[in-house]
N, C-alpha and C positions, 0 to 999 in steps of 0.2 A: 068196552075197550078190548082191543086184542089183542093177542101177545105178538111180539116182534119176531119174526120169522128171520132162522137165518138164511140170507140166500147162498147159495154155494155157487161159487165161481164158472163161468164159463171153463171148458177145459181149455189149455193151449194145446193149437194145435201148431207144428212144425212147418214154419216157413221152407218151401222147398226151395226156395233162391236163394236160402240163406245155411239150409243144411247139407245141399251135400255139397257147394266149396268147403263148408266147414270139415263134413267128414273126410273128404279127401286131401284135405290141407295137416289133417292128424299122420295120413301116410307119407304126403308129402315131408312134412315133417322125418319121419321116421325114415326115409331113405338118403335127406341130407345128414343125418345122423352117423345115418352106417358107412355112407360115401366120405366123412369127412373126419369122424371120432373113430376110427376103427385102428389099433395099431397097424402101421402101416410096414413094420419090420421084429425081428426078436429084439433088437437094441434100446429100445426106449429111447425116452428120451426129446429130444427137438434139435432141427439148425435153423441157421437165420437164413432168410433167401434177401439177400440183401436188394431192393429196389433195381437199383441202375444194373447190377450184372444180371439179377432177372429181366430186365427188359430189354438188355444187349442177348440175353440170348431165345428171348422171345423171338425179335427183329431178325436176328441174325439167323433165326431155323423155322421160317415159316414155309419153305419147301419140304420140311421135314416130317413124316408123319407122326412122330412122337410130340413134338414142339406144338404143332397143329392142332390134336387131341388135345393137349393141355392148356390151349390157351382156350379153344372152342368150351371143353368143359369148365372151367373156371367161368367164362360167362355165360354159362348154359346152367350152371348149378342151383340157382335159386329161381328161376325164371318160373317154375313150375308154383313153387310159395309164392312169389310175387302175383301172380296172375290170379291163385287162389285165394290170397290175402284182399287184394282189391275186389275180387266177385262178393267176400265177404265181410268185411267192413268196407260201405264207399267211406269213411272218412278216409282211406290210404288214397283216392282217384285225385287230391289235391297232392302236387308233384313236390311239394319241400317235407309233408308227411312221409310219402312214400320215400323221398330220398333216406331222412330219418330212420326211418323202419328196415330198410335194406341194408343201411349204413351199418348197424346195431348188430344186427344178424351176422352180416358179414363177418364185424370187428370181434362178436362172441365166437366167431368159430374159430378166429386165428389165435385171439386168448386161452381157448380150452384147448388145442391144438398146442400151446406153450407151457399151458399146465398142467395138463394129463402126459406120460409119458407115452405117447406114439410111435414115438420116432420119425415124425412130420416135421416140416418145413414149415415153418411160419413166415408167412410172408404178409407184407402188408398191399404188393402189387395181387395177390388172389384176392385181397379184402375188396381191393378197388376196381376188381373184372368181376369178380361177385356179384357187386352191388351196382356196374353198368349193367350189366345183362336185366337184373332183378328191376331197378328202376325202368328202361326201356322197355320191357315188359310189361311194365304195370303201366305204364304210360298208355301202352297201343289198347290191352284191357281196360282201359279209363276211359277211351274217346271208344271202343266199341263200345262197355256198360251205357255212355252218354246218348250214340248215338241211337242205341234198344230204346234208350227210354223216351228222348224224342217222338219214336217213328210209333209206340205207341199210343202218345199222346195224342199224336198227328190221324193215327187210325179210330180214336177213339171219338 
């Protein structure tokens, strides 16, 4: 009889379609961080950006290049997570997930934006151009990741 051998593990090795979204979703990360947790004045603190007069003065200054930038980046902000998040988990590529996930995100930032003193504007209209941009995003990367993996199936 002979002794039982232990076998030692295959090593992992590092999926590359799955590590550098990941890695670069860490800096991803870390620049919606600094662009949106950073005191934004000496005053601390927060105001309310009330809905309707946010979006009367969205509407009302979109010839404006202040207004402009602000409403571009507001849904430019997570598009970059977004896009990274679905390259690396596909369960975000189903569209009520992804809304969830961007929802969350969004709503965490305007909660830590009301509890940290910044002296930011919380708004719940940034929560919801946030989380458009982030889901449209993740949407258009969901049917490209879809249609990669078709067309290799198809070559295969």
């Amino acid at each position: 009889m002979t002794a039982p051998t232990l076998a030692r593990p295959a090593p992992r090795t590092a999926d590359p379609g799955r590590l550098v979204p990941g890695v670069a979703l860490v800096g991803a990360v870390l620049l919606v961080v600094l662009a949106t947790l950073t005191p934004a004045g000496p005053g601390g603190g927060w105001s309310w950006g009330a809905p309707t007069v946010e979006l009367r003065w969205y509407l009302d200054g979109l010839d404006d290049a202040g207004t402009l930038t602000q409403l571009l980046g507001n849904l430019a902000l997570l598009v970059p997570l977004a896009v990274l998040a679905v390259l690396r988990w596909p369960s975000l590529r189903r569209p009520g997930r992804l809304l969830a996930a961007a929802l969350t995100v969004a709503c965490s930032i305007e909660a830590l934006q009301w509890w940290l003193p910044l002296d930011r504007v919380v708004s719940p209209l940034d929560a919801l151009l946030n989380t458009t941009g982030a889901v449209l995003a993740g949407l258009v990367t969901a049917a490209w990741a879809r249609r990669r993996v078709v067309r290799a199936h198809a070559a295969s």
